[in-house]
C-alpha distance (Angstrom), angle and dihedral (degrees) to the residues before:
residue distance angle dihedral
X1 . . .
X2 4.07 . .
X3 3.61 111.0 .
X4 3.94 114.9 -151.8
X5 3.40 100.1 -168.6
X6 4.16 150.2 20.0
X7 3.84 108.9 -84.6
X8 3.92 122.8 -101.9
X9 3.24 106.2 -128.9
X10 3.70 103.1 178.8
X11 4.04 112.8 128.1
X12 4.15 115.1 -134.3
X13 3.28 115.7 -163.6
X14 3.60 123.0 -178.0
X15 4.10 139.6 177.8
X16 3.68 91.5 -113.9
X17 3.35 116.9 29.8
X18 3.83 129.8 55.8
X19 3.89 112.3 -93.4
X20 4.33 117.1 -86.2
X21 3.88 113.1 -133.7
X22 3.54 122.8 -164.1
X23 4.32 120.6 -42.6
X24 3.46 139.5 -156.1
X25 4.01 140.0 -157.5
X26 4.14 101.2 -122.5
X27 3.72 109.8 -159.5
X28 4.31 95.9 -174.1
X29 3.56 126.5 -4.4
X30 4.00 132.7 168.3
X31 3.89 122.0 -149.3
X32 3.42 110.0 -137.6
X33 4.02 97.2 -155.7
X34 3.66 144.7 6.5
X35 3.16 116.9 -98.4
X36 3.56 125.9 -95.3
X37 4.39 116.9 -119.5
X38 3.59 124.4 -173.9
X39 3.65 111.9 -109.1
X40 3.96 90.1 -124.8
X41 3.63 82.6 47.6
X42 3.95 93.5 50.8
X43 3.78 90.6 52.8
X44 4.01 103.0 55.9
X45 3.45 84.6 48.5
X46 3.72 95.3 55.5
X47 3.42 107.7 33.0
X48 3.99 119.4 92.4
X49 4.10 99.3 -105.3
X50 3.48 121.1 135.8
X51 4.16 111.5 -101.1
X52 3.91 97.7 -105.4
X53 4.14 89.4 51.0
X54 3.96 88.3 45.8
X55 3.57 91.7 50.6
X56 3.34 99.1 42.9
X57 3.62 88.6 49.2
X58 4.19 86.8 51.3
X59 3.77 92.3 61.0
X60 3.66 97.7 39.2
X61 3.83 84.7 64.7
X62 3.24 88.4 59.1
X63 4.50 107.9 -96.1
X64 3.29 116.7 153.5
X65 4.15 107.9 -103.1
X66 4.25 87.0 -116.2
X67 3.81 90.2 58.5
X68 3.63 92.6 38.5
X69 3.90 88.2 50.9
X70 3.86 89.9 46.0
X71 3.38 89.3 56.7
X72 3.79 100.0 48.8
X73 3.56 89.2 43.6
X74 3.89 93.9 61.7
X75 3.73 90.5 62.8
X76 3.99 90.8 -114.6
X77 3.87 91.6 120.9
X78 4.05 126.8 71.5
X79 4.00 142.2 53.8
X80 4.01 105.9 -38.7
X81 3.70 89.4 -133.9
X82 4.03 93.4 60.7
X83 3.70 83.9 44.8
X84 3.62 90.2 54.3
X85 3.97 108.6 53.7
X86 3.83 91.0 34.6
X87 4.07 98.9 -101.8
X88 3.52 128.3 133.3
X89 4.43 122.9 -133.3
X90 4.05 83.0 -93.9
X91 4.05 94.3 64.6
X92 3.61 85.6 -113.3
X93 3.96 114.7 145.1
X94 4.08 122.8 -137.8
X95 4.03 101.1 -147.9
């Protein structure tokens, strides 16, 4: 890993969000291995439920709401055909 900068090592901590620790600027870095999902995990994520069932089926087994909210936020959760033409559960349409 090549390391532009110094590190910031300046704690934020916040009401809503999970507490920052210290961050760095990476120029290159390689990852070494995939990384490793739960099967149960794996599932939610690919079956075809809508986002809100999939996520509340995430934290029923048990993930921690940041990881579950992590996940939803990368867009890997909800119907593949809403994924698909850019639309969210609600009919609404990203432009």
């Amino acid at each position: 890993m090549t390391i532009l900068e110094g590190m910031d090592s300046d704690v934020k901590l916040s009401d809503l969000l999970r507490p920052i620790g210290a961050s760095v600027n990476v120029e290159r870095m390689h990852v070494t291995e995939n990384p490793k999902i739960p099967k149960k995990v794996d599932r939610i994520v690919a079956d075809e439920l809508k986002a809100r069932e999939a996520a509340h089926g995430l934290y029923d087994l048990g993930l921690d709401v940041y990881k579950v909210a992590m996940i939803l936020s990368s867009g890997a959760l909800g119907l593949h055909s809403a994924q698909k033409n850019g639309s969210d559960e609600m009919g609404y349409h990203s432009d």
